[in-house]
N, C-alpha and C positions, 0 to 999 in steps of 0.2 A: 347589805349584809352587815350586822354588826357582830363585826371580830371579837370582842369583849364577851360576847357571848360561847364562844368557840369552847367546849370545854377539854378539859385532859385529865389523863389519871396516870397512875404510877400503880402497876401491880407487884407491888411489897407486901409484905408481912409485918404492918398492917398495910393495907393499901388504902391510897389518900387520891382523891380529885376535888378539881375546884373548875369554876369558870369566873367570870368577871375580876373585879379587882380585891386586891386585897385593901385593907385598912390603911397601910401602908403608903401603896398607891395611889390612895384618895387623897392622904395627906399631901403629898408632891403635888399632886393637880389640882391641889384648894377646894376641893369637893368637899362638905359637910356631910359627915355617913354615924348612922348609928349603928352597933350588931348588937346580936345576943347569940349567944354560945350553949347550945342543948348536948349532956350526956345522950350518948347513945342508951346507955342501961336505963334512963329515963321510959327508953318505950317497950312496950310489953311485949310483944313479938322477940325484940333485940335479949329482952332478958331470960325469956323462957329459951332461946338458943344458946345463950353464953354465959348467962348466969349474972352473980353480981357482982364478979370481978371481972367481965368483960370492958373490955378497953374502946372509947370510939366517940367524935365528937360533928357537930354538925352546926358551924355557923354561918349565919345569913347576915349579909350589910347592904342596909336599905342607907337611900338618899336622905338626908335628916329632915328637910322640906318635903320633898317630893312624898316620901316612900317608897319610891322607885327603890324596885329591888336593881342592885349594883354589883351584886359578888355573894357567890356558895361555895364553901369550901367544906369538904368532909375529910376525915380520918378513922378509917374502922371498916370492919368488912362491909359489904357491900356498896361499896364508895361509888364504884367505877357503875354499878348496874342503877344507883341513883339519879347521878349528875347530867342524866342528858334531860332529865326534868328541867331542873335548875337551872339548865341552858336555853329550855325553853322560855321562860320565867321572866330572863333576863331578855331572850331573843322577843317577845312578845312587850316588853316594857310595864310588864305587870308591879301595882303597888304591892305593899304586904297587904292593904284591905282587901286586894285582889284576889290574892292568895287565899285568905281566910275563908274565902269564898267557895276555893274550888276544894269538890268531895276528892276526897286520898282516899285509897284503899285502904280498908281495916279487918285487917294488923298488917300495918307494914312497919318497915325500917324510915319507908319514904317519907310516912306520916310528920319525922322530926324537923322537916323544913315548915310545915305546917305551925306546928307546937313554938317553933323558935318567932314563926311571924307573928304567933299570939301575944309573946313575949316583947315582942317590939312593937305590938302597937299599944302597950302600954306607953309608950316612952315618948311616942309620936303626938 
């Protein structure tokens, strides 16, 4: 079992989950991680519900070597009904080229972990 994977939410206004580590964390434990950080309002489903002053953010920290995805954290509605994706993700040791891979429903909210591992495999 890896714990690291284990995810959590917090049902606030706005509500926020994550799983794996944060950036932060990787720093303490000498891990090399890159993210990239997606508006929610970025995705089309999230916009036509909330508009364009809806609030909501969704980022992914891959391994800077690897790609190993390493940590999902979201803020904005739908967090909690996401993140057991992104636990899979993490629980499976999926790269972002991995990700890129798998079909996401369309329109979804979920789509934005997708959009963010496009975003990083620029960088990779």
């Amino acid at each position: 079992m890896r714990y690291q994977a284990i995810p959590w939410a917090v049902y606030g206004n706005p509500e926020s989950a994550g799983c794996g580590i944060t950036e932060a964390e990787a720093a303490k434990l000498g891990i090399p991680v890159r993210s990239r950080t997606v508006q929610m309002r970025a995705n089309g489903r999230f916009l036509a519900e909330h508009g364009k002053k809806g609030a909501g953010l969704v980022k992914v920290i891959c391994h800077a070597q690897t790609g190993a995805i390493v940590g999902v954290h979201l803020l904005g509605p739908y967090s909690s009904e996401i993140i057991w994706g992104a636990s899979a993700l993490i629980e499976a040791e999926l790269r972002v080229q991995d990700v890129k891979e798998i079909v996401f429903p369309h329109p979804s909210v979920s789509e934005l972990i997708k959009d963010a591992c496009f975003q990083l495999d620029h960088t990779l």
